[in-house]
MIMIPA-718626 format. One record per residue (C-alpha): y, x, z. Coordinates in pm, whole numbers, plus 50000, padded with zeros to 5 digits. Example, Ala and Ser with C-alpha at 12.3 -4.5 7.8 and 13.67 -1.06 7.14 Angstrom:
REM MIMIPA-718626
495505123050780;498945136750714;
END
This chain:
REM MIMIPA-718626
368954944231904;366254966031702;368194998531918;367154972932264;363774961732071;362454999732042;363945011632404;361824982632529;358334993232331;358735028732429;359415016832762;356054995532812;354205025232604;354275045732922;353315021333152;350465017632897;349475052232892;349785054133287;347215022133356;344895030633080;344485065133283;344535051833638;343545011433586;339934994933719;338294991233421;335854960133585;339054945033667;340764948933325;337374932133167;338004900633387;341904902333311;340364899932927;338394863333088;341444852033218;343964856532929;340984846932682;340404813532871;344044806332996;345694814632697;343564817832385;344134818832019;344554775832032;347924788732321;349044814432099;347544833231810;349054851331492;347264839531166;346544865730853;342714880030746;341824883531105;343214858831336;345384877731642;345674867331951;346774879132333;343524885032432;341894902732149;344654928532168;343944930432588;340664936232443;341444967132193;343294982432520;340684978132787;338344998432483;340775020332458;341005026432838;337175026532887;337565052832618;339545073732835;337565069833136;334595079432939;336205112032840;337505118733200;334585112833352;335185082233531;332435065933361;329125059533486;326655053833188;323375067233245;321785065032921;320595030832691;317445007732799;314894989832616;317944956132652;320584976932517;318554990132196;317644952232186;321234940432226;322194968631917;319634956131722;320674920131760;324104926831678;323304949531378;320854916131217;322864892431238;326054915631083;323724922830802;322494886830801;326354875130728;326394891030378;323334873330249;323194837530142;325814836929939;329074818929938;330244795130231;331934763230164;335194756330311;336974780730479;334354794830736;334094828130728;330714845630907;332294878630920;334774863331146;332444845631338;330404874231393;333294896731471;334764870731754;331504859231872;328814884431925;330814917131839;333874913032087;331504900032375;329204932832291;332614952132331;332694935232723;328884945232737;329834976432724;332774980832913;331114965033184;327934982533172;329615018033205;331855009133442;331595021133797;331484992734027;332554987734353;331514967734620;335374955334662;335464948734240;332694926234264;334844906934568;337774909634343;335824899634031;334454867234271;337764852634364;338974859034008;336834832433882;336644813134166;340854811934103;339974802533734;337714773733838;340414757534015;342434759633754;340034748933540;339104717633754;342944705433833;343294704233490;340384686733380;340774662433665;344304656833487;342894651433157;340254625633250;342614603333462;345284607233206;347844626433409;348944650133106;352084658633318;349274682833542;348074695133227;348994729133115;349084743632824;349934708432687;347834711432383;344764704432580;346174665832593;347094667632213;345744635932104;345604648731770;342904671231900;340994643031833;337374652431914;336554651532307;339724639332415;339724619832756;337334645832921;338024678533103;337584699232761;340144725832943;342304753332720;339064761832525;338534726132411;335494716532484;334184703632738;330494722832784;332404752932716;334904746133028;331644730133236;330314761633204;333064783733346;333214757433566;329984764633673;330224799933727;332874793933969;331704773034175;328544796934210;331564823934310;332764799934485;329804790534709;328494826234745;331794835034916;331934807635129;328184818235259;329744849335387;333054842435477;334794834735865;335784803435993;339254800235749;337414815235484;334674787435508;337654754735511;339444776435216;335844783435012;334724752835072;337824734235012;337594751634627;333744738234605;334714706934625;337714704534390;335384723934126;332644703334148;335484672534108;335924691533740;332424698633667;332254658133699;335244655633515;333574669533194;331524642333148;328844662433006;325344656833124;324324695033010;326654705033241;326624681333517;322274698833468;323604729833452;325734724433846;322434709733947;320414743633866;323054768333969;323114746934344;319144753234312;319174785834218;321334795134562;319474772834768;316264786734700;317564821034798;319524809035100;317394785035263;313634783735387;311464781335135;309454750535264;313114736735273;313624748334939;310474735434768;310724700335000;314724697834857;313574705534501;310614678234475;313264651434689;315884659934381;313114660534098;311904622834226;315934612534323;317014622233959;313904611233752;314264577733926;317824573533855;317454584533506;314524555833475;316364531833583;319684539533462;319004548933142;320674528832912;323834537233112;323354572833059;322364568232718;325134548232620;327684565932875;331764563432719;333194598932710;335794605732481;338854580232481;337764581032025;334184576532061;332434539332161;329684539332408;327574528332095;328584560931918;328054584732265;324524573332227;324114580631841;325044616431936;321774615832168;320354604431892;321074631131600;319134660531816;315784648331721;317054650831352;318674682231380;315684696931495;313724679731200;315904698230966;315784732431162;312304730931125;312094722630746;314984750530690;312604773430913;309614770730724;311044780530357;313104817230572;310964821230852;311394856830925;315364862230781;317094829430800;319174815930539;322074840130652;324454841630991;326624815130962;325694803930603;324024768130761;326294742830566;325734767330240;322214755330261;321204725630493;322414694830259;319044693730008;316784690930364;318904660330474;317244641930166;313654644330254;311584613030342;308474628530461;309154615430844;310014578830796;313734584830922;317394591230744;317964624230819;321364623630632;323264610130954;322794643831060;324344662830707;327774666330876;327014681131218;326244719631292;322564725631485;323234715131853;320544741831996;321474779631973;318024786531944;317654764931641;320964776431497;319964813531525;316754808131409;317784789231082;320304813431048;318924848431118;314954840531142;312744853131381;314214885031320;317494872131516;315944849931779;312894871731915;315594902832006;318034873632158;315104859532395;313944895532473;317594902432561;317984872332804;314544877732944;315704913332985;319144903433170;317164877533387;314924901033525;317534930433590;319384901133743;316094889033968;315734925734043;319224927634228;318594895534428;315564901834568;315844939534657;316814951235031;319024979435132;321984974834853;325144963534928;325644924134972;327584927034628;324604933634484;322704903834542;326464882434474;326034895234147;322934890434059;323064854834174;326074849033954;324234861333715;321174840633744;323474811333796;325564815933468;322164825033248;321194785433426;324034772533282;323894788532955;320194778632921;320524744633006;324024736632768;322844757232509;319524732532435;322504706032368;324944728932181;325514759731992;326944775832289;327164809332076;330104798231839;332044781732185;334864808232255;335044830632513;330984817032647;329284845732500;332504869632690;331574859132977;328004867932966;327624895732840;330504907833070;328354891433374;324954910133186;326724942933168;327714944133494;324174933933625;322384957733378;324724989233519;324584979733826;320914978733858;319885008933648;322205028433870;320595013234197;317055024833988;318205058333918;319045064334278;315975054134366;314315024634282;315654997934634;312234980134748;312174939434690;311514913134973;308264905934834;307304947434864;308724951935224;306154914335307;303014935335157;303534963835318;303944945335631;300204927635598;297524944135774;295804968435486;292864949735429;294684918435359;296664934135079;294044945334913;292204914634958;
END
């Protein structure tokens, strides 16, 4: 059996060799979404120092293939921007920032978090950034998630009606899992976390039913549906907001802008008016199968004092933080002030539900000014590619998907610490990397005139310079 065993390995070693030389490199990033998502660490995962699991070691490959490419040639990175030396310096804080303040209690360990979290999604930053990207990869890369989301939704579906025999991997209906059980938490668990894969395909989803035939358009819009079905299935109001703004975000593209703006105000007064007069239903809304209505609205209620204790923490380590994932090592003596008239111990259990709070507390201002530069920075590359004329239609696809996940991860992350939620922070900066090549490339060329450019120099000279 070893004999068979080391035939086998040898045998799969040269089909190894032979796709790290002649695989898609873009593709074999998403393949790393897929397996991450699909089957995780909770599917399968081999415990020791560092925990192992399918998709880390997918990961070490596709680095060692983007390695190769490099040295071939098949590479096209054309040099680091003012986002990537921001993205370095990010990454370089807060590894620094998990050696200082001192022991952790339990068994959390911030070298682990920073190594999953922000140093494997920098490893898709980069793979995707130097990658050379075709028109057909992004078209690929489009119905790869839009195939996820349905996958994604199904299941959730499943998992809120209580049809566990549609539910696969059957963990995800363990009710020993106790915490969000009875909503569409998905393979990762949690629910904002699958809302907001979710939510980037459906945006796949709807930008390929804009351009497809008349069977693409039943098929596409067939797959809207049933996604939106599990982005309702999450039961998450951050991500139900999340849909909402991603929908926007194509519409105001797509459609008129008089039809845009009119849309926006009707959905502004529709929603504010429902949420006025249904608030105690939203307030109070029954989620998980373990948690009372009474005690869905006492999470609601625990921001506020989160935030109280961010801001106490904040003030005594404004500019280093208290150390990258050190919070518990240090938050209990702020739960015991009494300087704003409320308990702010019915908050000492829970982790900072805003990543901007959490990274601030954490790593200062000297983690969370180079993370909103960064986003700022992959928004406007992003903007960049959707409004400029003359590149492919893949172009603008992407940077709407783009814009459309940054919505999502904007809006969920005010509610949660979206940066410790696995395989959230691989997907965006696998999304930013892409964007960011794909637009310094385009800029390089030749920098591709916007819409609002090719209007100006349209107007009759005197009225553009007024």
């Amino acid at each position: 059996m070893s004999l068979l065993t080391l035939l086998c390995l040898l045998a799969a070693l040269v089909w190894v060799v032979h796709l790290i030389r002649l695989g898609n490199v873009p593709l074999a990033g998403l393949a790393i979404l897929l397996v991450g998502t699909v089957c995780g660490p909770a599917f399968f995962a081999i415990n020791g120092p560092l925990q192992i699991s399918a998709d880390r070691l997918l990961w070490v490959l596709v680095l060692g293939m983007f390695a190769v490419h490099w040295r071939l040639g098949k590479t096209d990175f054309r040099g680091l921007t003012r986002g990537d030396w921001c993205l370095l310096l990010l990454v370089l804080w807060l590894g620094i920032s998990t050696q200082r303040g001192g022991p952790v209690p339990g068994d959390a360990n911030p070298v682990a978090r920073w190594l999953f979290y922000i140093v494997m999604p920098l490893g898709m930053y980069w793979v995707a950034r130097g990658s050379k990207l075709e028109p057909r990869d992004v078209r690929l890369i489009l119905n790869g998630f839009v195939g996820l989301g349905l996958y994604l939704a199904v299941t959730g579906w499943c998992e809120m009606r209580g049809w566990h025999a549609g539910v696969f991997p059957t963990y995800i209906v363990d009710p020993k899992i106790w915490e969000f059980y009875g909503r569409a938490r998905g393979p990762l668990l949690n629910p904002a976390a699958n809302g907001m894969l979710l939510t980037i395909a459906w945006g796949a989803a709807m930008l390929l039913w804009l351009q497809a035939g008349r069977l693409g358009k039943v098929l596409y819009g067939l797959a809207v549906l049933v996604i939106a079905l599990g982005v309702y299935a999450t039961l998450t109001r951050g991500v139900w907001v999340g849909g909402v703004l991603a929908a926007a975000i194509l519409a105001y593209h797509h459609l008129p802008r008089w039809v845009s703006i009119v849309g926006l105000v009707a959905v502004m007064l529709v929603a504010g008016g429902a949420a006025i007069g249904m608030k105690d239903q939203l307030l109070r809304l029954k989620r998980d199968k373990n948690l009372s209505a009474a005690e869905a609205e006492k999470s609601l209620q625990l921001r506020p004092v989160l935030a109280i204790v961010a801001y106490e923490m904040f003030k005594d380590k404004p500019l280093t933080g208290f150390g990258y994932g050190h919070y518990f090592a240090h938050s209990r003596p702020y739960h015991d002030t009494l300087k704003y008239g409320t308990r702010l111990s019915s908050a000492r259990p829970y982790m900072q539900h805003n990543v901007l709070l959490s990274i601030l507390v954490d790593a200062g201002l000297a983690g969370l000014l180079p993370l909103l530069f960064l986003l700022f920075y992959w928004f406007s590359c992003a903007w960049k590619l959707v409004v400029a004329v003359g590149p492919p239609l893949a172009v603008r696809q992407l940077g709407l998907l783009m814009l459309m996940a940054m919505g999502s991860y904007w809006v969920n992350g005010m509610f949660q610490d979206v940066s410790i939620i696995p395989m959230v922070h691989m997907f965006l900066f696998y999304l930013a990397g892409l964007t960011v090549g794909t637009w310094q490339r385009l800029a390089s060329a030749g920098r591709p005139s916007s819409v609002v450019e090719n209007r100006r120099a349209a107007m009759p000279r005197e009225l553009v310079c007024g």
